[in-house]
C-alpha positions as MATLAB code, in Angstrom:
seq = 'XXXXXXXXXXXXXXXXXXXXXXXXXXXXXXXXXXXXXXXXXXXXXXXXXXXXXXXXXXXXXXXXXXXXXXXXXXXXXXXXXXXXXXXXXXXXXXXXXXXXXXXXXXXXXXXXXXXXXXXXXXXXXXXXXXXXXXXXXXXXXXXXXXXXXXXXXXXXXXXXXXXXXXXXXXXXXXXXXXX';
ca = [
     112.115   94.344  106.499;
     109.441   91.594  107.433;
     106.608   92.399  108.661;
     104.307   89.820  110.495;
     100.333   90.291  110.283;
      98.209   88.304  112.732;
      94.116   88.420  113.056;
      93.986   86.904  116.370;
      91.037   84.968  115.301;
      90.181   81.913  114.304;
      87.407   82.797  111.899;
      87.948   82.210  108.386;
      86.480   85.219  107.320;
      88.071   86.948  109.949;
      87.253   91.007  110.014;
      90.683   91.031  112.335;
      92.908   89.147  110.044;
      91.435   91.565  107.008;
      92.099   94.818  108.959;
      96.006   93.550  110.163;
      96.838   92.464  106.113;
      95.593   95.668  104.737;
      97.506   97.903  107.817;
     100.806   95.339  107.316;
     100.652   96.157  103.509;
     100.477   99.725  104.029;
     104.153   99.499  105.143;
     106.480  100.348  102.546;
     109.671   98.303  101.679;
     108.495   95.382  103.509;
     107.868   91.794  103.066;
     104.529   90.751  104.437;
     103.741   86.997  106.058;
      99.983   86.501  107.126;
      99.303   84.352  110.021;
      96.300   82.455  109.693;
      95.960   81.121  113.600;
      93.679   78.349  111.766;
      97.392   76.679  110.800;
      98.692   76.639  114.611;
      95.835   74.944  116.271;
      96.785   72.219  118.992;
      95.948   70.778  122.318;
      94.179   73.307  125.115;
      96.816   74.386  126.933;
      97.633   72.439  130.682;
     100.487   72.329  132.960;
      99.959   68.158  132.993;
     100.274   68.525  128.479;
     103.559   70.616  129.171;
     105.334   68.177  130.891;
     104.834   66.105  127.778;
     106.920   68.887  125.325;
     105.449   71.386  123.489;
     103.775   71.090  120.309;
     105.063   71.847  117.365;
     102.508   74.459  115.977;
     103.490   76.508  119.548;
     107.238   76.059  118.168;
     106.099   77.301  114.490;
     104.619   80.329  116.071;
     107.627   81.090  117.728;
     109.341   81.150  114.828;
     107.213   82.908  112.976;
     107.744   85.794  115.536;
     111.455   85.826  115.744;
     111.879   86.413  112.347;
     109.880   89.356  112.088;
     111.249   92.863  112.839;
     107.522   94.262  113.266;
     104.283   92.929  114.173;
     101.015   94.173  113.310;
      98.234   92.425  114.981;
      94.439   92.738  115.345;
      93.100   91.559  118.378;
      89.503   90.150  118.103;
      87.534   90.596  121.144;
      85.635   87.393  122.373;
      83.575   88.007  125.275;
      85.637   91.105  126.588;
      88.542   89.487  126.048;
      91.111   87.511  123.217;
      89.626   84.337  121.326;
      89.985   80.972  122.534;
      92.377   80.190  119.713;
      94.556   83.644  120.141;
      94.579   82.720  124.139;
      95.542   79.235  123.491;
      98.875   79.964  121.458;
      99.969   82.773  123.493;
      99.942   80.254  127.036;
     101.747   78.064  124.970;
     104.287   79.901  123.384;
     104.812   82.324  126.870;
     105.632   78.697  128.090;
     108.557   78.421  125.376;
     109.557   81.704  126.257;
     107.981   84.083  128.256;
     109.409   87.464  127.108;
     109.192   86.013  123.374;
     108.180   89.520  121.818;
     111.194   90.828  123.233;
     113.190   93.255  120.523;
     109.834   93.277  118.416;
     108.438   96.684  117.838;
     104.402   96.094  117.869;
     101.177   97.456  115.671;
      98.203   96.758  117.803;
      95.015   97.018  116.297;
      91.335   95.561  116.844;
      87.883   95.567  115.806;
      84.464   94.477  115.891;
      81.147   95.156  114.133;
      80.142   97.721  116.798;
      81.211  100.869  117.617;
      83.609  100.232  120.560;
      86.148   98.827  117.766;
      87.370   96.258  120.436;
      88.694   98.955  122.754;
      88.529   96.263  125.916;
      90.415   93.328  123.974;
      92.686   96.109  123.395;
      93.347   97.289  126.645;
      94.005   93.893  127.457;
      96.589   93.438  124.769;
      98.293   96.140  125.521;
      99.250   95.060  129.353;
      99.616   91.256  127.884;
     102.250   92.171  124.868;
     104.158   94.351  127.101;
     104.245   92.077  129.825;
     105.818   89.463  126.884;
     108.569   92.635  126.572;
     107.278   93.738  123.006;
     107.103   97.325  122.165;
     103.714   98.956  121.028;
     104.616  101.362  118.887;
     101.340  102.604  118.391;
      98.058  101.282  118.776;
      94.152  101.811  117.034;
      90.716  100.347  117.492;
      88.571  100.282  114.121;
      85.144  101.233  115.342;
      82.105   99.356  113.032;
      83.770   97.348  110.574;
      81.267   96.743  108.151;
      80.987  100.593  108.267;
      84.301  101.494  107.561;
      86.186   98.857  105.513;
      85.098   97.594  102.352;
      86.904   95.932   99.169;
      89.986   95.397  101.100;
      90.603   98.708  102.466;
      89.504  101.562  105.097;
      86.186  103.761  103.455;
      85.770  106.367  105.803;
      88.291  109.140  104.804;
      88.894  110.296  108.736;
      89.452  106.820  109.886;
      92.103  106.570  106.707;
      93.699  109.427  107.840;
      94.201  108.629  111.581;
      95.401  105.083  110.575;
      97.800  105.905  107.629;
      99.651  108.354  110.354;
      99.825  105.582  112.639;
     101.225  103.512  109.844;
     104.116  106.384  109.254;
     104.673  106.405  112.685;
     105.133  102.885  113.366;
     107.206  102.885  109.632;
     109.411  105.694  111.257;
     110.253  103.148  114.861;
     110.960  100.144  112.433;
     113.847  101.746  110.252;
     115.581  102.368  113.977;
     115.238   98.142  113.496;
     117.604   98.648  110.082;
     119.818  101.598  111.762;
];
């Protein structure tokens, strides 16, 4: 099964992009590929730069995503909302295709170094990757980071807990992908 891990951030130290590996790698019997969205930067998205084709790192993306039979993704929350870069790629690639998370069965995660966790990015993921026809199988917002995740994994044992049963639970949807 391949799983597909995504810190929607363009930091290269990203908090997001840690929190999405460690969750992906939590599912058993999978193969893992990290997205860093560092590798997929291109031209601001226009209407005028469409008419021109689409670039190629929009058409990478893509493919990145159809392979994969689950997504878990971290949403980092930029002014109330997704990063630039995260933004960016999705107007491009909804241009390619604009149900193109269709068939995918979806981790959504986020967080941030304060105690909300991300919650708004969240909520707006949530109405974005179902609008794009993905399905969120489950969904969890990390409150204080630096608090809570440490040497590559989760340090508070009740935080563990909640996300490790979110992890069986999206495991559980996914092997209805292998049925």
């Amino acid at each position: 099964m391949n799983i597909l891990a995504i810190g929607a951030s363009a930091s290269k130290n990203s908090i997001n992009k840690q929190l999405a590996t460690y969750v992906a790698n939590s599912i058993e019997n999978t193969t893992v590929t990290v997205l860093d969205l560092n590798d997929f930067e291109m031209p601001l998205y226009t209407i005028d730069r469409q008419e021109n084709g689409f670039p190629k790192e929009a058409e990478a993306f893509l493919a990145e995503i159809k392979k994969a039979d689950g997504i878990v993704i971290s949403l980092a929350e930029h002014n109330l909302n997704f990063s630039t870069a995260f933004k960016n790629i999705l107007d491009w690639v909804s241009r390619i295709e604009m149900t193109f998370l269709e068939g995918k069965k979806l981790f959504v995660l986020s967080t941030s170094p304060g105690g909300y966790g991300g919650a708004n990015v969240m909520e707006i993921g949530l109405k974005y990757f179902g609008f794009a026809k993905g399905e969120v199988v489950t969904s969890y917002s990390l409150p204080s980071f630096q608090d809570n995740f440490a040497d590559n994994k989760i340090t508070n044992p009740e935080i563990k807990a909640i996300v490790d049963q979110k992890v069986n639970e999206f495991n559980t949807a996914l092997q209805t992908v292998l049925a």
